[in-house]
C-alpha positions in Angstrom: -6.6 85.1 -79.6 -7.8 83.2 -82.5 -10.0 84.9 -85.5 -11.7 82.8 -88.0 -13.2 85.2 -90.9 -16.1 83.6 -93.3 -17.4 85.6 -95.5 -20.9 84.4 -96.3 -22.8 84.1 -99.4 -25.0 81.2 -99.4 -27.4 79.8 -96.7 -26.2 77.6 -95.4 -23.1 77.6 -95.1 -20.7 75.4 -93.5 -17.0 76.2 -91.9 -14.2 74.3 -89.4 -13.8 75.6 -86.5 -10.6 74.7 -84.8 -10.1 75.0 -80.4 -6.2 73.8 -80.6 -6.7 74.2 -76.6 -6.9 71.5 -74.2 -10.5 72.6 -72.6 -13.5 73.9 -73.7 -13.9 78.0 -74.9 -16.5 79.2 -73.5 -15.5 82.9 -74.4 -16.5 83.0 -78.0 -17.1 86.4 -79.8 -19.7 86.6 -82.6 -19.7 89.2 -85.0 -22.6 89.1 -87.7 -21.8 92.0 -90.2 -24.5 93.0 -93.1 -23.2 93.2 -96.6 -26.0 94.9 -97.9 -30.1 94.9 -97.6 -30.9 91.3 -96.3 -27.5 90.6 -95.5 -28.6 87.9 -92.4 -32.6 87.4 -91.9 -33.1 85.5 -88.6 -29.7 84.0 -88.6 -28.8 80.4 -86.4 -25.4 79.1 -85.9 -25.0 75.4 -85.1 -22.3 73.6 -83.3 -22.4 69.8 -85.1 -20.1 68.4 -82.7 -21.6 69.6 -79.5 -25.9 69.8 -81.1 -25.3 73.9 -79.7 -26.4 76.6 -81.0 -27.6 80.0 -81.1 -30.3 82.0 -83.2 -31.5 85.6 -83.8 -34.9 87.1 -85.2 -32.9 89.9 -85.9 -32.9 90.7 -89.6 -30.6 93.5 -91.7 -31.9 96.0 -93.9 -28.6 97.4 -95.2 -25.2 97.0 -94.8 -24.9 99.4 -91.5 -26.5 96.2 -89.3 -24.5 93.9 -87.2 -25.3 91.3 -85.0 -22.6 90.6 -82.1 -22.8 87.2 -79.8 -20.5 87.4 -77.2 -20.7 84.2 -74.6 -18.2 85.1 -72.2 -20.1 88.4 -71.8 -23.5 86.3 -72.3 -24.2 89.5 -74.1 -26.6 90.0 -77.6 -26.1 93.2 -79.2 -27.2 94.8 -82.6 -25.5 97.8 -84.0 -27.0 99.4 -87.5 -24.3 102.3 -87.6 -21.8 99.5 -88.4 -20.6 99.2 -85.1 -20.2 102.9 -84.0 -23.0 102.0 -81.2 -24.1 99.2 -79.5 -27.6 98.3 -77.8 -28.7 95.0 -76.2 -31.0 92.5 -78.8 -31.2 89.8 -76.1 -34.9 90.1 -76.6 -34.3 88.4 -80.0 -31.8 85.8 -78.8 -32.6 82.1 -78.2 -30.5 79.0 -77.3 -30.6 75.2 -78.3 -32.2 73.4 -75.8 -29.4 71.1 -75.1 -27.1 73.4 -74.0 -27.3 75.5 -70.7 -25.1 78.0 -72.0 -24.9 80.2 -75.0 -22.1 78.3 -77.1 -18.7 76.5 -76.7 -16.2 75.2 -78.7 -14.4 71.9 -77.3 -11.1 70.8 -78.5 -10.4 70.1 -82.1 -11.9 70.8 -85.2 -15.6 71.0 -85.3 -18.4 72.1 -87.8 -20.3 75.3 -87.7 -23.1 75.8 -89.8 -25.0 79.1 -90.4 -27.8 79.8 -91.5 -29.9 83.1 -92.5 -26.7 85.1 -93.5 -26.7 84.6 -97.5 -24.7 88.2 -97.6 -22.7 88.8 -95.0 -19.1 87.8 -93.1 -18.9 86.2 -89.7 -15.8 86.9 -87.4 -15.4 84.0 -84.6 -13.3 85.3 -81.6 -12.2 82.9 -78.7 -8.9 81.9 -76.7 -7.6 78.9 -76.5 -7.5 77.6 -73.2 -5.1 75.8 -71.6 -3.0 75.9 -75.1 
């Protein structure tokens, strides 16, 4: 399994991505984690090479709030006991409206940009498939 950590401290902010599979990976694992008191307000993450993306109204009032995205699971959840517990937020989850699912990441190096996270650190989860 591949893990991209990005910590976040300017909106936006821009990062590569890299699927050295062969196919698309659709199972791609979000994890939003609060710094401190307005650590991600409404956050949105944006595929450039694919025009995907995802966004939350969700904001974070102290560094006990996460945010996790999981698209294999099509699963939203918030935690603000910094992870202990989980409850669903897909209430405050929205899509693109190219895309028909949540996210994917296709072959090769592509841009994600965030925005709404000035103070905070992303972890990207996915497997490679067909590596």
């Amino acid at each position: 399994q591949r893990e991209i950590v990005q910590q976040l401290g300017a909106s936006p902010a821009t990062f590569v991505v890299t699927n050295d599979g062969t196919a698309d990976a659709r199972a791609i694992e979000f994890l939003l984690i609060a710094k401190g008191a307005s650590g991600f307000s409404a956050p949105r993450v944006t595929n450039a090479l694919t025009g995907e993306s995802w966004a939350s109204t969700r904001v974070a009032s102290n560094a006990s709030h996460q945010l996790r995205v999981d698209t294999g699971r099509y699963a939203v959840e918030r935690s603000v006991d910094a992870g202990v517990t989980w409850e669903s937020d897909y209430s405050a989850f929205s899509t693109g409206t190219v895309q028909v699912g949540f996210m994917r990441l296709i072959p090769g190096a592509q841009n994600l940009t965030i925005t709404g996270a000035p103070n905070a650190t992303l972890l990207v989860r996915f497997d490679e498939p067909f590596r």
